[in-house]
BAVONU-495338 format. One record per residue (C-alpha): residue number from 1; x, y, z. Coordinates in steps of 0.5 Angstrom, whole numbers, padded with zeros to 4 digits, always signed. Example, Ala and Ser with C-alpha at 12.3 -4.5 7.8 and 13.67 -1.06 7.14 Angstrom:
BEGIN
+-----+-------+-------+-------+
! seq !     X !     Y !     Z !
+-----+-------+-------+-------+
!   1 ! +0025 ! -0009 ! +0016 !
!   2 ! +0027 ! -0002 ! +0014 !
+-----+-------+-------+-------+
//
This chain:
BEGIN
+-----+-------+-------+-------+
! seq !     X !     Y !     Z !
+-----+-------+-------+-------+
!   1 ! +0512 ! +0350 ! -0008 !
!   2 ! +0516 ! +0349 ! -0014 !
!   3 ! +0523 ! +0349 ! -0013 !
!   4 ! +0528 ! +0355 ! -0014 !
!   5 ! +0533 ! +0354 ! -0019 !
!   6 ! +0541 ! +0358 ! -0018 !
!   7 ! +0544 ! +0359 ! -0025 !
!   8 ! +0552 ! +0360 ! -0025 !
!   9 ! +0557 ! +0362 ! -0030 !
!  10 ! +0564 ! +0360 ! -0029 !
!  11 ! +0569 ! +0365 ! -0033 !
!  12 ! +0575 ! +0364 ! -0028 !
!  13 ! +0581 ! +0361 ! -0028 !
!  14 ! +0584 ! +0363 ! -0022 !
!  15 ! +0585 ! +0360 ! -0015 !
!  16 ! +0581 ! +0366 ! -0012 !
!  17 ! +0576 ! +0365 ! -0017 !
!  18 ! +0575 ! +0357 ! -0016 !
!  19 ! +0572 ! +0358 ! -0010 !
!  20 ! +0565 ! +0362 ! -0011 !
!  21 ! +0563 ! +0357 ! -0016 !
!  22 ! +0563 ! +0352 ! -0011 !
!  23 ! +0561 ! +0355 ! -0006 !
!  24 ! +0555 ! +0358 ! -0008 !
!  25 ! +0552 ! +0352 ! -0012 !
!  26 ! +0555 ! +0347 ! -0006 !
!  27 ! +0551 ! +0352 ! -0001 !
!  28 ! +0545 ! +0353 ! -0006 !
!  29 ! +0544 ! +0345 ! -0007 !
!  30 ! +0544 ! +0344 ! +0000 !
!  31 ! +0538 ! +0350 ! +0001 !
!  32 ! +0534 ! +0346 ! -0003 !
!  33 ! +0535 ! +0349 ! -0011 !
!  34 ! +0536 ! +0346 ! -0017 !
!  35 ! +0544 ! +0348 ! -0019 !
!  36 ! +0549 ! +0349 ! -0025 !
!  37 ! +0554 ! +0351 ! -0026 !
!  38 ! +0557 ! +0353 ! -0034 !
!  39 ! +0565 ! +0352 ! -0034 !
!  40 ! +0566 ! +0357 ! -0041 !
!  41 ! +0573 ! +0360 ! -0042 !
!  42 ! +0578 ! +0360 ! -0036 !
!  43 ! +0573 ! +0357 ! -0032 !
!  44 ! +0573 ! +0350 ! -0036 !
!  45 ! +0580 ! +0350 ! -0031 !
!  46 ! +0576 ! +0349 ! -0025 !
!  47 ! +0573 ! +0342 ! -0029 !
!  48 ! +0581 ! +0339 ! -0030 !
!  49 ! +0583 ! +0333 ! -0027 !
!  50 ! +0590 ! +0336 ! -0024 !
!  51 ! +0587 ! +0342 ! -0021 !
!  52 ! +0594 ! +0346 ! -0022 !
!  53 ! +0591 ! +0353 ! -0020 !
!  54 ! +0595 ! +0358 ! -0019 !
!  55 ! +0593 ! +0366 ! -0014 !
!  56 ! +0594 ! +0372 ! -0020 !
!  57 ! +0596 ! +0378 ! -0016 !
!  58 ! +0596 ! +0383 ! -0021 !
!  59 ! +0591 ! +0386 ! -0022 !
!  60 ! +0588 ! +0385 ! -0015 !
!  61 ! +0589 ! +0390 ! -0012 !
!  62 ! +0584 ! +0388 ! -0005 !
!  63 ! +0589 ! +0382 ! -0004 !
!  64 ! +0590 ! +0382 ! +0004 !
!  65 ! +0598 ! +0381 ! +0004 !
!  66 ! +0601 ! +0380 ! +0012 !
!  67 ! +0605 ! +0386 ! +0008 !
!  68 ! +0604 ! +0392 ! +0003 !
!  69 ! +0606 ! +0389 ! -0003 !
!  70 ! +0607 ! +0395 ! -0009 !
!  71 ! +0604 ! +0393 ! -0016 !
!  72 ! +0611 ! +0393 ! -0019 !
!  73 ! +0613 ! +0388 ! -0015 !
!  74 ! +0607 ! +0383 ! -0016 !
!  75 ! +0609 ! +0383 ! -0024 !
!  76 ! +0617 ! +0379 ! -0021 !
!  77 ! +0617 ! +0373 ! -0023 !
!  78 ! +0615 ! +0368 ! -0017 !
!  79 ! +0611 ! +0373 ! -0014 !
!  80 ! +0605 ! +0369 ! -0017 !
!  81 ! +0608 ! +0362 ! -0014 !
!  82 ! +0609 ! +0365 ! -0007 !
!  83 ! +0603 ! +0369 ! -0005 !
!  84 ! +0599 ! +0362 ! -0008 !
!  85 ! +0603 ! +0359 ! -0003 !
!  86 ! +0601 ! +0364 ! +0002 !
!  87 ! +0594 ! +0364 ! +0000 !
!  88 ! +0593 ! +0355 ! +0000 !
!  89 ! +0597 ! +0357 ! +0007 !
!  90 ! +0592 ! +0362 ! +0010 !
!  91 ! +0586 ! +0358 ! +0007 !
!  92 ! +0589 ! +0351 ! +0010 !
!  93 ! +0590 ! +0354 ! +0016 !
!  94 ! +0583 ! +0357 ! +0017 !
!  95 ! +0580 ! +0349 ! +0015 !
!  96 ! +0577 ! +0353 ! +0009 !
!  97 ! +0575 ! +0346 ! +0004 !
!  98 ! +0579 ! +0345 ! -0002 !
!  99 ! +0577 ! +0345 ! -0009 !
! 100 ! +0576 ! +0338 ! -0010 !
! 101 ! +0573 ! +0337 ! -0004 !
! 102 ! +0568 ! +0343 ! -0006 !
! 103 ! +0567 ! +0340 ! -0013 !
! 104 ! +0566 ! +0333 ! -0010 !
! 105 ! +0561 ! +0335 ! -0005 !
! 106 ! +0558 ! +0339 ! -0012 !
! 107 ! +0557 ! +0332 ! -0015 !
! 108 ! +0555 ! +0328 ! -0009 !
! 109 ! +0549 ! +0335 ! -0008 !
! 110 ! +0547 ! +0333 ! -0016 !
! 111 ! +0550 ! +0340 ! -0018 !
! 112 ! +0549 ! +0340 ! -0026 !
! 113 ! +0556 ! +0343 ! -0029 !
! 114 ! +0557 ! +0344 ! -0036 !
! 115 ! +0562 ! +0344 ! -0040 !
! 116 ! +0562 ! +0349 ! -0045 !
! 117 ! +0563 ! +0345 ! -0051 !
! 118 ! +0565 ! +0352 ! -0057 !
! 119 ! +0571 ! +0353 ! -0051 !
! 120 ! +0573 ! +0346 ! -0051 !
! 121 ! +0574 ! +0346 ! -0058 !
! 122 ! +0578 ! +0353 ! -0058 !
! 123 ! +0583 ! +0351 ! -0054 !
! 124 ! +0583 ! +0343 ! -0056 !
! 125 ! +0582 ! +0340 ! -0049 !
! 126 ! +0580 ! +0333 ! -0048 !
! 127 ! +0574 ! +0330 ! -0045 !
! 128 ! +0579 ! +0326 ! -0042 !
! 129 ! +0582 ! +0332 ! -0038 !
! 130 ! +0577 ! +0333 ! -0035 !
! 131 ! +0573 ! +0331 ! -0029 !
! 132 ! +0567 ! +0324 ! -0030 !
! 133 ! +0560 ! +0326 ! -0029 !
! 134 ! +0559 ! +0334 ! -0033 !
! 135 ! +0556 ! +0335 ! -0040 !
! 136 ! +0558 ! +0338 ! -0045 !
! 137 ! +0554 ! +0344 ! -0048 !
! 138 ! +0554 ! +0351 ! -0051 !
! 139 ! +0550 ! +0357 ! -0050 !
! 140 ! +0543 ! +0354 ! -0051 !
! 141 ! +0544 ! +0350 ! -0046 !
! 142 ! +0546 ! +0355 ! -0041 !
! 143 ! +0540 ! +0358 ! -0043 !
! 144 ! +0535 ! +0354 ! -0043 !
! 145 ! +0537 ! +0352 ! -0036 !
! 146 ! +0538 ! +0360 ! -0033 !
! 147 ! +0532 ! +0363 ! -0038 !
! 148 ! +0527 ! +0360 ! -0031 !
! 149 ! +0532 ! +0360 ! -0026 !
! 150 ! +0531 ! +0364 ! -0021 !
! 151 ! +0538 ! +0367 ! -0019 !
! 152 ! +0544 ! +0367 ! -0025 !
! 153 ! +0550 ! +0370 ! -0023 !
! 154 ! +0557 ! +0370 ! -0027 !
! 155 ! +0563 ! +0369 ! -0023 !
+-----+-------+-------+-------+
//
């Protein structure tokens, strides 16, 4: 029996949007398949060393808040900090892992992850602002890893 193989594409910056990638690729690797994960765009935040994310309430609308929180509202400035407290709070206090402990337990299951380098030029980031142990490719990389994966999915 060959091995499956899980193919993910990480476009999200956010800290609500950090988790899936890690998650599934952590929880696929410990399954047994082969797993990357391609950082492209805001999804390259995931791979910093200071993970500084922040929880975007606009344009979420299925945010579960303790209270009802109009649109409008979201947009002050500091609601951003506060329901990404709120959120780091809830997740602290349910033992839900960190990121970092999520991205560790990545590299230590041999998850592949993949440094967009067209992204990394766009936006002039350093090899030195990111974490040791990813590589750096562009779209063809992506490709020839997901055209026999068995599962892609874009995150």
């Amino acid at each position: 029996m060959t091995e499956k193989k899980l193919a993910i594409i990480a476009t999200k910056g956010t800290l609500d949007w950090a988790y899936p990638p890690f998650i599934l690729a952590s929880t696929a690797a410990a399954l047994g398949y082969e797993t990357e994960i391609f950082f492209t765009f805001y999804g390259l935040q995931l791979l910093k060393k200071e993970l500084n994310l922040q929880v975007s309430p606009l344009g979420n609308p299925g945010m579960p808040m303790p209270m009802p929180v109009p649109v409008l509202l979201q947009a002050l400035p500091g609601m951003q900090s506060m329901m990404t407290m709120m959120m780091k709070q809830k997740m602290k206090s349910k033992g839900v892992a960190s990121l970092e402990e999520l991205r560790e337990l990545c590299q230590e299951a041999e998850v592949r992850m993949v440094a967009c380098q067209m992204t990394v030029d766009l936006f002039e980031f350093s090899t030195s602002d990111f974490i040791d142990g990813i590589e750096y490719g562009g779209a063809a990389t992506f490709f020839e890893f997901a055209g026999d994966s068995d599962i892609c999915l874009y995150i």
